[in-house]
C-alpha positions, -999 to 999 in steps of 0.1 A, spaced: 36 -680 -372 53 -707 -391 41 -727 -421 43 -758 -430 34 -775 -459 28 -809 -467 53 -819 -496 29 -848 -510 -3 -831 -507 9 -794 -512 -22 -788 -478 -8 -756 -461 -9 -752 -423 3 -726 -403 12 -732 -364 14 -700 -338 48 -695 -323 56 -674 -296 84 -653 -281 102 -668 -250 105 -635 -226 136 -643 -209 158 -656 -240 136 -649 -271 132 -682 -289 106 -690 -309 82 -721 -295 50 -734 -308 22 -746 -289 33 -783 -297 61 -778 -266 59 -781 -231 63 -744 -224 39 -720 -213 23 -698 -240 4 -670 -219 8 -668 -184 7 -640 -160 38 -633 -132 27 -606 -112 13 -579 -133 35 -591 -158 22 -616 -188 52 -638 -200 60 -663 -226 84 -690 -213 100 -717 -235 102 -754 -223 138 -743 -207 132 -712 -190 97 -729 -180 116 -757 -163 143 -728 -148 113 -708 -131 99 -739 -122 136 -752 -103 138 -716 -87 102 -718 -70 111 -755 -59 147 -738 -43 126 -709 -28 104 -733 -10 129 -753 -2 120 -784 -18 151 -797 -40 187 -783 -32 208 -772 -56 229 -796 -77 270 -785 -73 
């Protein structure tokens, strides 16, 4: 959880983070990434980069966009 506080009012508010599972950075719910999901059996927590990576390996296992060299 992070806080943040509003310097002119002094109003706290606290935002929920969570842990990426691949490369454990913190993200809040503000980004792109996905907060809960299940893989498998597996329930992951992927930032907005490792998101986008899963995302770019499905589309190369389905062969739908090559790789870049």
């Amino acid at each position: 959880m992070s806080k943040i506080i509003n310097i002119h009012t002094g109003e706290e508010r606290t935002i929920q983070t969570f842990d990426c599972s691949i490369c454990d950075d913190k993200f809040s719910e503000n980004d792109v990434g996905l907060q809960r999901g299940i893989i498998g059996n597996t329930f992951v927590s992927l930032c907005p980069i490792c998101f986008k990576g899963m995302m770019n390996l499905a589309d190369y296992i389905n062969n739908r966009t090559p790789i870049e060299e």
